[in-house]
N, C-alpha and C positions, 0 to 999 in steps of 0.2 A: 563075531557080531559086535557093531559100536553101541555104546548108550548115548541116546539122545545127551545135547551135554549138558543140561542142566539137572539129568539122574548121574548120582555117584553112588559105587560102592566101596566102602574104605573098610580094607583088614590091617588090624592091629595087633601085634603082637607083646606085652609088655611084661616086666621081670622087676617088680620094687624090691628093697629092704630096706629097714630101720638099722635105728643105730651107726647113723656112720658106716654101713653099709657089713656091718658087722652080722647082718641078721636076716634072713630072707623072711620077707613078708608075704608076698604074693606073687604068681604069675595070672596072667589071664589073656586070655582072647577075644576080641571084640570083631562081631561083623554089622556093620552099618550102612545104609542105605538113607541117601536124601533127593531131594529135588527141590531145586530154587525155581523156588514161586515167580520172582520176579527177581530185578537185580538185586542181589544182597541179601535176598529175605530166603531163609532155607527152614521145610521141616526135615527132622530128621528122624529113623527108628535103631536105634543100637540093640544090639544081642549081644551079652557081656557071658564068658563063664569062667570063674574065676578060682582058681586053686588056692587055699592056705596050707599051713601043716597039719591040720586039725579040722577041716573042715571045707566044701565045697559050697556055691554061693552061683547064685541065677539068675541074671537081671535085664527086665524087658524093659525101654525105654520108648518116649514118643517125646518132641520138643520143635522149638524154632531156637532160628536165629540171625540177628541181622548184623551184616558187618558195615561199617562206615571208613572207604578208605580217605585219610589225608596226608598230601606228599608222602613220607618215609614211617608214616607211622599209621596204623590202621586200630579203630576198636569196636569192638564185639559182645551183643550182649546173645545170653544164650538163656532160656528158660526149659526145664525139663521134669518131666514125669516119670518118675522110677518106678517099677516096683521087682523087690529083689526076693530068691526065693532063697533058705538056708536051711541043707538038711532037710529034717523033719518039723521046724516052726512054722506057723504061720506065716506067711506075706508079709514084706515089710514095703511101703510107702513114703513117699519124702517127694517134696517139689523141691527142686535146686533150680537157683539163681545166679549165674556169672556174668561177671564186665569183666574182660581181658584188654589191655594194649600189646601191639606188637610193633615194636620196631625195624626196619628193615635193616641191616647195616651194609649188604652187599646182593645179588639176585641170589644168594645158595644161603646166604647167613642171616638168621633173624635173631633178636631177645625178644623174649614176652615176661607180662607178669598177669596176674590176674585173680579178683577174689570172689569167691563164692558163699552162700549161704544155702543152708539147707534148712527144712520146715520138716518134721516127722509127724504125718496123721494121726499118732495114734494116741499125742498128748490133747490135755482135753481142751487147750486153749492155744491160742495161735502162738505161736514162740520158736523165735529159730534153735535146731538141735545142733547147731553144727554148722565151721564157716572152715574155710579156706585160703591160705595165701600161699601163691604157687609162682617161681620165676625159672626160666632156665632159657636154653639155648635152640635153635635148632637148626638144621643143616637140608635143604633140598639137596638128593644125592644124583636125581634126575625129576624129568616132570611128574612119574606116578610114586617116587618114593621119599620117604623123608624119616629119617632120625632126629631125635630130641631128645635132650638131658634134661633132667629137674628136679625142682626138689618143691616138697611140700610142707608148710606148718598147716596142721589140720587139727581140733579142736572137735572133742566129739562128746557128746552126751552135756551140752551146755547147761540144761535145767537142771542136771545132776546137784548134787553139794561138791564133788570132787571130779569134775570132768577129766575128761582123755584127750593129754597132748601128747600128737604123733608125727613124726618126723619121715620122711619117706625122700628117698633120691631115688629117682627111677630115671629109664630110659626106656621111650617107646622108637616103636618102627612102624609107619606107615605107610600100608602098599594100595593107592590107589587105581582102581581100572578105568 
């Protein structure tokens, strides 16, 4: 059976570490479903579930996003509503914000970069918890698959006194139907 084509479902596969790759941080699996509204403008719902060493982590998403291509380079804003579940804690909430550019360099080869911001509900005044700066590579392997390299500087717990710098090279795999 085809999906009309403006429904996608996209599985991910992804395996990060820290440290120079010294250290496993995470695997997780994501399944996501969207449909473009019109051209370029897409919402989306991600189902994240995510493995640590220490602990398991559950996360329902709803978001848009529009992209704007120009010749060789394309950008993207993405806005998104998380909430993630851990354990035995309560619900944790965050609106995340991303501008990406992509560059095309070939039909198979792209760079991107792009930064994000996150908001955590559960401080009592508006202030971002947390931002992102993310570049890497990625390779169309055919039309429905794609690999990507990357690496992250993430920044977490911002209103903290002593925030959390975390360094992350990952590589994801995307299998789109």
């Amino acid at each position: 059976t085809e999906l009309p084509n403006s429904l996608e479902l996209e599985l991910e596969q992804s395996l990060r570490f820290r440290d120079q790759m010294s250290s496993f941080k995470q695997t997780f699996t994501e399944l996501s479903v969207s449909y473009e509204i019109i051209d370029d403008l897409k919402l989306f719902i991600p189902i994240r579930y995510a493995l640590f060493r220490d602990k398991e982590k559950k996360r329902l998403s709803i978001g848009g996003s529009y992209k704007y291509d120009y010749n060789l380079a394309s950008f993207r804003y993405r806005i998104k509503l998380q909430r993630t579940h851990e354990d035995d804690e309560l619900p944790t909430d965050l609106l995340r914000q991303k501008l990406s550019m992509e560059y095309k360099m070939s039909k198979k080869l792209r760079t991107f970069i792009s930064g994000e911001v996150s908001h955590n509900y559960k401080l009592k005044k508006y202030h971002y918890d947390e931002n992102r700066l993310s570049f890497g590579i990625g390779l169309n392997l055919s039309k429905s698959r794609k690999i990507k390299i990357f690496y992250v500087r993430k920044l977490e717990k911002i209103t903290k006194s002593n925030p959390d710098l975390i360094n992350v090279l990952g590589v994801g795999y995307d299998f789109v139907w």
